[in-house]
PLY file of the C-alpha trace (Angstrom):
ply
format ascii 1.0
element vertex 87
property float x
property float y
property float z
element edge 86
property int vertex1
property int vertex2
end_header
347.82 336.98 157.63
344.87 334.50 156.78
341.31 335.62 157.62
339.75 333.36 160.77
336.98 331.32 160.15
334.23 333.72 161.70
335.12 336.09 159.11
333.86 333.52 156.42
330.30 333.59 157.61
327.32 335.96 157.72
324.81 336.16 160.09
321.57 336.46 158.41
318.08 337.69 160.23
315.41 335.46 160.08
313.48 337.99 157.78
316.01 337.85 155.48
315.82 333.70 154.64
313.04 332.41 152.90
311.07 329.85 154.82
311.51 327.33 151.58
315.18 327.68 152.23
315.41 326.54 155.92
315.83 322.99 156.77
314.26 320.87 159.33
316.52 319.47 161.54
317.62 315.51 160.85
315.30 313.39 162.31
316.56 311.14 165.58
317.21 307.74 165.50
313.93 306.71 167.17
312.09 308.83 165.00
313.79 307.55 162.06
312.88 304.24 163.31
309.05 304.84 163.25
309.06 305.53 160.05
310.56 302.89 158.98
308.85 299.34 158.01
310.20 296.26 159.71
311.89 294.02 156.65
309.41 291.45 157.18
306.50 293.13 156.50
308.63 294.30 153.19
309.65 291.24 152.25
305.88 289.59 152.66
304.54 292.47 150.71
307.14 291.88 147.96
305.97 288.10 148.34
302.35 288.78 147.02
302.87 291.24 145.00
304.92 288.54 142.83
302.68 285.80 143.75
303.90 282.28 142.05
307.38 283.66 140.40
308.40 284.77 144.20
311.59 281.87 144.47
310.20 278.44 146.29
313.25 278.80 148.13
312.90 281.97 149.93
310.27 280.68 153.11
309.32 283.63 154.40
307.70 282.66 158.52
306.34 285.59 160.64
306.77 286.21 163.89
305.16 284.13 166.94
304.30 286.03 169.83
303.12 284.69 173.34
299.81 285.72 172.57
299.80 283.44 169.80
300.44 280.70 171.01
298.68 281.53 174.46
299.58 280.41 178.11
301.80 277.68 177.65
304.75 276.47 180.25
307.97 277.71 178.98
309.72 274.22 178.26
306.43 273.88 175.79
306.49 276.43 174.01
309.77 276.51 172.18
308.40 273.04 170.64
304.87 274.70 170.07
306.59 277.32 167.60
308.87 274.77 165.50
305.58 272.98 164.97
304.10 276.17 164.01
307.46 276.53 161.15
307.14 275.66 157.60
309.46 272.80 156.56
0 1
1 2
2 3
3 4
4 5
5 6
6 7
7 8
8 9
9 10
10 11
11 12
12 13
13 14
14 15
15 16
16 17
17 18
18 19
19 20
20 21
21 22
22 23
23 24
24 25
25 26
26 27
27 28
28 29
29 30
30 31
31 32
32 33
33 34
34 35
35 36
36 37
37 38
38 39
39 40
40 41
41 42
42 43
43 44
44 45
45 46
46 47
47 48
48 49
49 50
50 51
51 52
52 53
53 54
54 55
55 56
56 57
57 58
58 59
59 60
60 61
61 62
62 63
63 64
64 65
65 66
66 67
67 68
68 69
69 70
70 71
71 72
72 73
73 74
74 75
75 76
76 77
77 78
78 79
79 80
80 81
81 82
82 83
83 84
84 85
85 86
């Protein structure tokens, strides 16, 4: 007869561990995404730090917001941010 799985592990008290051996727990997906940076900050980063050998063909354009642009009627300001694009 096999042993069940409960006989495979030990309970331990929590005197017993060491507090170096006890692992947070894994970090949620929203948390996970706070610590992350967005790639374009990366990427713009990576841009100056290689300054004229980044590749001329890599454009890299950030991202307009509303506020940039300011009040502006809707039909307007799609046209307002391909002005704003590098060509």
């Amino acid at each position: 007869m096999r042993p069940s799985i409960a006989r495979f592990f030990k309970i331990l008290p929590m005197s017993a561990v060491k507090p170096s051996e006890v692992l947070p727990p894994p970090l949620t997906k929203q948390e996970e995404k706070m610590l992350k940076k967005p790639l374009l900050k990366v990427l713009m980063e990576r841009q100056k730090e290689q300054g004229d050998s980044w590749p001329k063909n890599l454009r890299i354009e950030p991202h307009v917001t509303r506020k940039a642009i300011g009040k502006v009627h809707p039909s307007i300001r799609s046209e307002m941010k391909e002005l704003l694009r590098e060509k």
